[in-house]
C-alpha positions in Angstrom: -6.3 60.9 -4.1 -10.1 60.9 -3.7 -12.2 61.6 -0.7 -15.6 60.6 0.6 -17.3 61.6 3.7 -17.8 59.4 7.1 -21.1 58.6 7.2 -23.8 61.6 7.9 -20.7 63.1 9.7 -18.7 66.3 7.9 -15.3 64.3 8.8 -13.8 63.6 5.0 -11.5 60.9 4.4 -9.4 59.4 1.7 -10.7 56.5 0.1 -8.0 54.6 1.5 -6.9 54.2 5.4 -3.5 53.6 6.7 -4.0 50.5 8.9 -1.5 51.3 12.0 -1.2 47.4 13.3 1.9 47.4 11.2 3.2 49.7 13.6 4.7 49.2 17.0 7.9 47.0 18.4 7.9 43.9 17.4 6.9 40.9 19.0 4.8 42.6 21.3 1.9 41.6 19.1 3.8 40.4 15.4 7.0 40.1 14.6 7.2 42.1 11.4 5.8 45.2 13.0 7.9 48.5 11.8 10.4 50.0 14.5 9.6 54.0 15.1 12.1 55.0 11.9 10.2 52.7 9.3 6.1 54.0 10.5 7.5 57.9 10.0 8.8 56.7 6.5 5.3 54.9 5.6 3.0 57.7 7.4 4.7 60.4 5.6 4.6 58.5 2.2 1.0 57.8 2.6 0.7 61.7 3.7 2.6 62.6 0.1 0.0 60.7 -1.7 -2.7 62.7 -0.5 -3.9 59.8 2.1 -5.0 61.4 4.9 -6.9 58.6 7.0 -5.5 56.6 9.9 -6.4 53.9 11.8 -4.6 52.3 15.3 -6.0 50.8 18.2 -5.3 50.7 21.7 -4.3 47.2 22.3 -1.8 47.3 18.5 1.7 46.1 20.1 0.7 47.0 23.3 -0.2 50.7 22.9 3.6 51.5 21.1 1.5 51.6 17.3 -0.4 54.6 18.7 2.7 56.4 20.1 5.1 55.7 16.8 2.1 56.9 15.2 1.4 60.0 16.8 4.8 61.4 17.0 5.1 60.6 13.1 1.6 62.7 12.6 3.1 65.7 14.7 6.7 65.6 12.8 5.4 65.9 9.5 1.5 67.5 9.6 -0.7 69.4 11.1 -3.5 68.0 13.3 -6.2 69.2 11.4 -5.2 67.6 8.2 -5.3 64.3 9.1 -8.2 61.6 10.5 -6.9 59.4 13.7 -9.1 56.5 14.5 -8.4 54.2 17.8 -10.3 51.4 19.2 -11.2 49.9 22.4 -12.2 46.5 23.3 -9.3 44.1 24.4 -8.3 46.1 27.8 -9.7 45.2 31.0 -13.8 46.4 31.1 -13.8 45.6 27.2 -16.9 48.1 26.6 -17.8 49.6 30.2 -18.3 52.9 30.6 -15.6 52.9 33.3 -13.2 51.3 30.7 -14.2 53.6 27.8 -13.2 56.6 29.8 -10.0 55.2 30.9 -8.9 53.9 27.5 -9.7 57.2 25.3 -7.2 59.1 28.0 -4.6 56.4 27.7 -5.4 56.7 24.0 -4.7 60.6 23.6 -2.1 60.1 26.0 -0.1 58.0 23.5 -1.3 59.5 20.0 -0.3 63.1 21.7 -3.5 64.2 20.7 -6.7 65.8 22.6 -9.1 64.5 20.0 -9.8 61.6 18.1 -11.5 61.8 14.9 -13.4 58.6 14.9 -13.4 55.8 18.2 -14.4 52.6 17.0 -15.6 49.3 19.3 -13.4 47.0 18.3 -16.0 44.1 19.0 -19.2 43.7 20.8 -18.9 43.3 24.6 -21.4 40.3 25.5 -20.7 41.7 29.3 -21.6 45.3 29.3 -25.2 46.1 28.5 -25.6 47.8 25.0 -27.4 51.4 27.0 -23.9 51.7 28.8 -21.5 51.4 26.2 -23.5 53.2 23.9 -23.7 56.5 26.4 -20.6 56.3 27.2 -19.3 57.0 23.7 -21.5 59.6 23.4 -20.3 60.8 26.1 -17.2 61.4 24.4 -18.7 62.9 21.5 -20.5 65.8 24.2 -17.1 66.2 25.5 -15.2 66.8 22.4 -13.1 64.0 23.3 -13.8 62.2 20.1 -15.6 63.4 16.7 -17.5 60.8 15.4 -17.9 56.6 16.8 -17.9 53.6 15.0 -18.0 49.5 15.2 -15.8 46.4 13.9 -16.5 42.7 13.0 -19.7 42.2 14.9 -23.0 40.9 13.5 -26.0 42.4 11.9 -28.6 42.1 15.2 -25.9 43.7 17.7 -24.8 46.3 15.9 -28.6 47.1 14.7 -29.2 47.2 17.9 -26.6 49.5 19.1 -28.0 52.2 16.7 -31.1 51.6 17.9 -30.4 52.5 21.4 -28.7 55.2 20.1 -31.3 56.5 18.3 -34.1 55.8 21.1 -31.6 57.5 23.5 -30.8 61.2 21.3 -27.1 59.5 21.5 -24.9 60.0 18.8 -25.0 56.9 16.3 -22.0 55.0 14.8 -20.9 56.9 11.4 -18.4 53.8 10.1 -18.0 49.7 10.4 -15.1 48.1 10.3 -15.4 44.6 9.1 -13.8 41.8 7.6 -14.5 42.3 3.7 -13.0 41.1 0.2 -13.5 38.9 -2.6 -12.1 35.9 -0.5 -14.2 36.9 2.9 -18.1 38.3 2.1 -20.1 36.7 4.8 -21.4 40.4 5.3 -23.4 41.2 2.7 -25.5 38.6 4.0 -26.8 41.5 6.7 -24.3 43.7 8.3 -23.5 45.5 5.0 -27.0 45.8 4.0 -28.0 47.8 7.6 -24.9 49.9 6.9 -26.4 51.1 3.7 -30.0 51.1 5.3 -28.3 53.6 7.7 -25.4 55.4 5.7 -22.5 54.2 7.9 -19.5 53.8 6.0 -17.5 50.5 5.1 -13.5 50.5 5.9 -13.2 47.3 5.5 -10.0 45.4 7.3 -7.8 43.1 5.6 -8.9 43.9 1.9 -6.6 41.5 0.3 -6.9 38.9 2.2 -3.6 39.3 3.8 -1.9 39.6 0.6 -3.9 36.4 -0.5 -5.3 38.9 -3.1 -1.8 40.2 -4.3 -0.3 37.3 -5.9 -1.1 34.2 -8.1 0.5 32.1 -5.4 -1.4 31.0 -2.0 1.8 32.0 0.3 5.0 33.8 -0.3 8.5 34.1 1.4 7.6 37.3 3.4 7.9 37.2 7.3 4.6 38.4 7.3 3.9 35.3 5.3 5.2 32.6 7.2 5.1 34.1 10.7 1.3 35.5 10.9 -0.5 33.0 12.2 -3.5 35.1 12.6 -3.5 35.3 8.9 -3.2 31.7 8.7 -6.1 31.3 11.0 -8.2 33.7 9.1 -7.6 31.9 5.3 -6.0 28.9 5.1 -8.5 26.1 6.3 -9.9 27.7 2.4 -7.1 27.6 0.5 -8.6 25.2 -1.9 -11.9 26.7 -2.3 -10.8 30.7 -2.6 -7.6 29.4 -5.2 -9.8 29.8 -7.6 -10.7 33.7 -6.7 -6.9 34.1 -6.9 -6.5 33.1 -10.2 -9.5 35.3 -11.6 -7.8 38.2 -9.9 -5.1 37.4 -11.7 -6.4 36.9 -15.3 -8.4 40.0 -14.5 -5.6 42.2 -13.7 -3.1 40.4 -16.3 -6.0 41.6 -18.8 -5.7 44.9 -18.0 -2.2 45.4 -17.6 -2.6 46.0 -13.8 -1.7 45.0 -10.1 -3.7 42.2 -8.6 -4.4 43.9 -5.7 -5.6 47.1 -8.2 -8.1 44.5 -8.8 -9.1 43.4 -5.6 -9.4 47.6 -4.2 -11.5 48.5 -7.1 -14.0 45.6 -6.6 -14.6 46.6 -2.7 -14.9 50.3 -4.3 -17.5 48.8 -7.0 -19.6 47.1 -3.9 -19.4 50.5 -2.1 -16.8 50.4 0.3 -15.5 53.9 1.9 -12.1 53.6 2.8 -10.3 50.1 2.7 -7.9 49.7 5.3 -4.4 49.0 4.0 -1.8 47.2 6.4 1.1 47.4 4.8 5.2 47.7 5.6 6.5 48.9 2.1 6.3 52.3 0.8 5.3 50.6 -2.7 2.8 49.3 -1.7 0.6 52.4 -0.7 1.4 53.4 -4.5 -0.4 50.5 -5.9 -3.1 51.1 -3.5 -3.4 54.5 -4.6 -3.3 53.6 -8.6 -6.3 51.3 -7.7 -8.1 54.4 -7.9 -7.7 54.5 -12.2 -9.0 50.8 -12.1 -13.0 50.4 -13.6 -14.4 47.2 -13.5 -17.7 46.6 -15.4 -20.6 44.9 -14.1 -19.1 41.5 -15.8 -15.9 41.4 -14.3 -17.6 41.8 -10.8 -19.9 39.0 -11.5 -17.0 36.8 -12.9 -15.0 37.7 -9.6 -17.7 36.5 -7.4 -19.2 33.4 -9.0 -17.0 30.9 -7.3 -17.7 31.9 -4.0 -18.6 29.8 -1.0 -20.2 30.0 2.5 -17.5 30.3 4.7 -17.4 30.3 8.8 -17.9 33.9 10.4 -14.6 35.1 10.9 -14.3 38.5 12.7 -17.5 38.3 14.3 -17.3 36.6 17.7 -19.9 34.9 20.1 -18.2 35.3 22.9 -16.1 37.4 24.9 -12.3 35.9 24.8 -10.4 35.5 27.6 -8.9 38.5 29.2 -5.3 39.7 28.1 -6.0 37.9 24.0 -5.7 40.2 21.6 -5.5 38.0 18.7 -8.4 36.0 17.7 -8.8 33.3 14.9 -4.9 32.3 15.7 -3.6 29.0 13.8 -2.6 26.2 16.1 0.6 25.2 15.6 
């Protein structure tokens, strides 16, 4: 495994994150979420190939991802070994300083932890003024409470403007984004990936293959994941027809050299300068392909041949408005 630093911040990661909404009883957010038994088996796989990076939120399967996930961390490691991230957003206050302090004690309270190692925003609050949120995370960084912040899907101007108040305020600044980012999804680099670099805050981008879109040479497959996640759905379908042809360059790409599709797909967000993609997944085998993405080189032509067919596509992760209170899943396919 390799490892890379959060941002300015001493915290050191692996260069790829367990992504802990797979975790939690199911149909209390998704029905394919793993029972209690099946996250110890994938957190202590993950732990045995050197990944040491975890990231949950408070609102995964109504707070149970956090508490499988915390009493699989205590079974099998030692605190200081490993890199818990949680988010707050979709709980009652979103982003008010009122709410943030409630949340990261319900938070610790689950993971059976009295730190986190990075608290993330799990989308911009258009109801809280920026000042509040932002000293109220720092707050929690004064406290000891939490090691580092960080932000998800937002847009350039809001989160530029977060570290600006941040900055004007001698508040501690965001050290990581978490966005929506891969070779079917790259409305980013338009600006939020470029202030990243501007400002050294690292990428762990979310659904890195394009929930599994990236994976196979077919569009769907027969996993429950597959036919049951509408979020998904919502997220890539409406450009199936456009992002096929993506698909099928992964494909001769990783056919070509003898590896995984999704190899491919990890080793281009590495290429663009990602930190630690975030890897979702429910199968032990799966983490092992991540991890021998690591071997993967691509040269400056395959990345160009990767990208060539891409279109525009509407902003999704981003949002320009606050959704109604108790949703936690946005960009949901109607039925």
């Amino acid at each position: 495994m390799e490892y890379t630093n959060l941002g300015n911040t001493d915290i050191r990661v692996s260069k790829l994150c367990v992504g802990c909404m797979s975790f939690g009883k199911a149909g209390t957010m998704h029905d394919w979420t793993l029972d209690e038994t099946g996250t110890e088996a994938i957190v202590r796989h993950a732990l045995g190939l050197g990944i040491n990076f975890f990231d949950t939120a408070n609102g995964y399967s109504d707070g149970t991802s956090e508490e499988y996930l915390g009493r699989a961390l205590k079974k099998n490691v030692a605190r200081d070994k490993v890199v818990i991230a949680s988010k707050v957003y979709f709980n009652p206050g979103r982003l008010s300083a009122e709410a943030i302090h409630r949340e990261i004690e319900g938070s610790l309270r689950r993971l059976g932890t009295d730190y986190l190692d990075l608290y993330i925003i799990h989308r911009f609050d258009y109801d809280t003024p920026i000042e509040e949120t932002m000293e109220a995370l720092n707050d929690l960084v004064v406290s000891g409470k939490v090691r580092a912040i960080g932000a998800s899907a937002m847009y350039g101007y809001q989160f530029y403007n977060m570290q600006l108040a941040a900055r004007d305020h001698g508040w501690a600044q965001f050290a990581a984004m978490e966005n929506h980012y891969n070779l079917l999804y790259r409305e980013d680099e338009r600006e939020l990936i470029p202030i990243c670099r501007q400002m050294n805050v690292s990428l762990m981008p979310y659904s890195p293959l394009a929930a599994g879109h990236l994976t196979r040479p077919t569009w769907n497959s027969d996993s429950i994941r597959s036919r049951t996640d509408r979020a998904a759905m919502g997220k890539y379908d409406r450009t199936e027809a456009q992002d096929m042809e993506i698909v099928r360059r992964v494909h001769t790409l990783a056919e070509r050299y003898g590896v995984k599709m999704q190899q491919v797909a990890l080793a281009w967000l590495w290429a663009k300068g990602a930190a630690s993609p975030i890897i979702g997944a429910t199968k032990a085998a799966h983490f092992d392909d991540a991890a021998g993405a690591l071997d993967v080189q691509l040269s400056g032509e395959d990345i160009a041949w990767l990208e060539e067919p891409y279109l525009p596509h509407r902003i999704v992760g981003a949002i320009d408005r606050n959704p109604p209170q108790g949703v936690t899943l946005l960009d949901v396919k109607k039925s």
